[in-house]
C-alpha positions as CSV (number, residue, x, y, z in Angstrom):
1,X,-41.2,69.3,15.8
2,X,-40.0,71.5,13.1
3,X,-40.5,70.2,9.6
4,X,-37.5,70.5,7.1
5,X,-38.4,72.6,3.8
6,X,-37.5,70.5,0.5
7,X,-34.4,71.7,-0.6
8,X,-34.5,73.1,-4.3
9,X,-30.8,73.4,-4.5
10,X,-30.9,69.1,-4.2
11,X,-32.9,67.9,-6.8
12,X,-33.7,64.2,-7.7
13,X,-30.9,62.4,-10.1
14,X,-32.7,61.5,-13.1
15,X,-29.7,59.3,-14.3
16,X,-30.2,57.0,-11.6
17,X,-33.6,56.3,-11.5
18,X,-35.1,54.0,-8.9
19,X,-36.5,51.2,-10.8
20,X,-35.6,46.9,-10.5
21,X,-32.6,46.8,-12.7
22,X,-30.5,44.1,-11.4
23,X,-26.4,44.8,-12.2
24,X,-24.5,41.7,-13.5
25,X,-21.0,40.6,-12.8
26,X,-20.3,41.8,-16.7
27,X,-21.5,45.5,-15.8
28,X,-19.1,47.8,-16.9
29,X,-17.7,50.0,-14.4
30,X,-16.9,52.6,-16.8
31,X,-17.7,52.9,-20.9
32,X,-14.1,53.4,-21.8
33,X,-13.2,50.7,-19.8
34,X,-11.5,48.1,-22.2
35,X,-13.1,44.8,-21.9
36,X,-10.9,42.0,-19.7
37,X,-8.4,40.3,-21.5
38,X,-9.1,36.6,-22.1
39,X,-7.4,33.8,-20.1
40,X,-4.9,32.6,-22.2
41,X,-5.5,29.1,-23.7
42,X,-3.0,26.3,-21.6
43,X,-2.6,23.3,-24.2
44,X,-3.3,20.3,-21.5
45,X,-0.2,17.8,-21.0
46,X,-0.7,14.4,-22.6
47,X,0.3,12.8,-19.4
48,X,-0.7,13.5,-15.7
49,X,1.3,16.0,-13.4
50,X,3.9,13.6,-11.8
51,X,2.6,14.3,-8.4
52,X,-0.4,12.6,-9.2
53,X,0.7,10.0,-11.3
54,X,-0.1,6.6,-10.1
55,X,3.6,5.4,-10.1
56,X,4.1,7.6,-7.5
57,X,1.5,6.1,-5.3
58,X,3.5,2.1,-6.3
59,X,6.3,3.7,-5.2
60,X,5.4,4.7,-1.5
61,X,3.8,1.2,-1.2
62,X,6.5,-0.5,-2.2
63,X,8.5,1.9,-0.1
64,X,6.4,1.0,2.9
65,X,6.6,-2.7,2.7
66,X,10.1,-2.8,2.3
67,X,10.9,-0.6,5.5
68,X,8.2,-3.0,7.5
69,X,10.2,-6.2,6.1
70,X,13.5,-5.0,7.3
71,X,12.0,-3.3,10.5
72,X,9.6,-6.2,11.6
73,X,12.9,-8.8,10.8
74,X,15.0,-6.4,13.5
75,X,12.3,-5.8,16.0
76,X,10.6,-9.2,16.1
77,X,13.5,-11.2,16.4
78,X,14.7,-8.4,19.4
79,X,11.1,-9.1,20.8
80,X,11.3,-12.9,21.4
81,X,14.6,-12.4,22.9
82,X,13.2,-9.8,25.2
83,X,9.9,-11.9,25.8
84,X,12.1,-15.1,26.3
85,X,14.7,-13.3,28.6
86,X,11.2,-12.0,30.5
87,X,9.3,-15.3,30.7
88,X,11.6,-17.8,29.8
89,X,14.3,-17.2,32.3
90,X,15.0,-21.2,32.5
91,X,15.4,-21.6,28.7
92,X,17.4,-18.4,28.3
93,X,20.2,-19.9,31.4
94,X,20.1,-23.5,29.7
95,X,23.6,-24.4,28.7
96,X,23.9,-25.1,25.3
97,X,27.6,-26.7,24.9
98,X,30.6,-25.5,27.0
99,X,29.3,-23.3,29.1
100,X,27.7,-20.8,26.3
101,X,24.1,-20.5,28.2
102,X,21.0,-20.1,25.7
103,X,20.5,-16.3,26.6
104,X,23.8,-15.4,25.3
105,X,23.8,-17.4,22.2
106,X,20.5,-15.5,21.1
107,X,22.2,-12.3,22.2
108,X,24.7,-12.8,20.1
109,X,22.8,-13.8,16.7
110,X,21.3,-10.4,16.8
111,X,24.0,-8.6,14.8
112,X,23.8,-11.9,12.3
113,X,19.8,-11.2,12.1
114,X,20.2,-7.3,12.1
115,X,22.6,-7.9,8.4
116,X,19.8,-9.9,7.3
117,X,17.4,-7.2,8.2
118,X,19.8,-4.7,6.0
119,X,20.2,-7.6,3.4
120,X,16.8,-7.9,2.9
121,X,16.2,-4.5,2.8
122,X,18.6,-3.7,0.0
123,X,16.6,-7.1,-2.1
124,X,13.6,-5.6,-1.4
125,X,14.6,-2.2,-2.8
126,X,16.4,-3.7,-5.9
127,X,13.7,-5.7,-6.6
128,X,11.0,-3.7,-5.4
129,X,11.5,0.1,-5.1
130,X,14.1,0.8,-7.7
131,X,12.4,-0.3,-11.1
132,X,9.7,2.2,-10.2
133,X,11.8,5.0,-9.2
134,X,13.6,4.2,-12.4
135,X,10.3,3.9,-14.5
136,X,9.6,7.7,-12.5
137,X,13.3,8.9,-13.3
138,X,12.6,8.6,-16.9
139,X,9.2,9.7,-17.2
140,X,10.3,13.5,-15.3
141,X,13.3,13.3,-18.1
142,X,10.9,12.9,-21.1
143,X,8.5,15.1,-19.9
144,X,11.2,18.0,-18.7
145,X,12.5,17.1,-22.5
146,X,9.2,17.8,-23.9
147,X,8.4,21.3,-21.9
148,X,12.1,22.8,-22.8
149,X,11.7,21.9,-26.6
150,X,7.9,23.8,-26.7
């Protein structure tokens, strides 16, 4: 096996010599690099971003209870008349006065209980649901005031 010559014209880098120096992050690339610019200094809001704020979170609960109210008032009364109708066939063809049969006379309070369901989903939103919103409403209008006068 032939054996290379050491080749003159290649000589070791002195600059660069092989020793244990560890490079930082802060190691300058080049010397007339300028240094990096600063981050610039955010002044922090006085209150919390209004995604986070915790009338937001009253909000969707009192958002979610008032849709199960006026849901669970629809549904469950359509449930007993569909589990009466199912099980209780002899109670649901009972007469109740002049030929109006038991079946029909629940059938027909179910646009009665359905405007309650609506009824008591505009009371629970009134009474519920809209003070926060409100509360939110002005909050996003002070704050918007206070980020267009800075």
């Amino acid at each position: 096996m032939p054996e290379f010559p050491e080749f003159p014209e290649f000589p070791e880098f002195p600059e660069f010599p092989e020793s244990t120096t560890s490079f930082s992050a802060s190691y300058v690339t080049y010397p007339w690099q300028p240094p990096p610019p600063e981050p610039a200094r955010q002044r922090l809001p006085r209150h919390h971003a209004l995604g986070h704020h915790s009338d937001i979170r009253l909000l969707r609960g009192a958002y979610r209870w008032q849709r199960r109210v006026a849901t669970l008032t629809a549904l469950g009364y359509f449930t007993l008349f569909l589990l009466l109708s199912a099980f209780a066939p002899a109670l649901m063809t009972s007469t109740v006065s002049g030929g109006l049969s038991t079946g029909l006379l629940l059938g027909l309070l179910q646009v009665p209980v359905t405007c309650l369901a609506i009824g008591l989903y505009e009371y629970t939103a009134r009474r519920r649901v809209d003070p926060i919103a409100d509360r939110i409403r002005k909050q996003a209008e002070l704050d918007a005031k206070r980020e267009a006068a800075r």
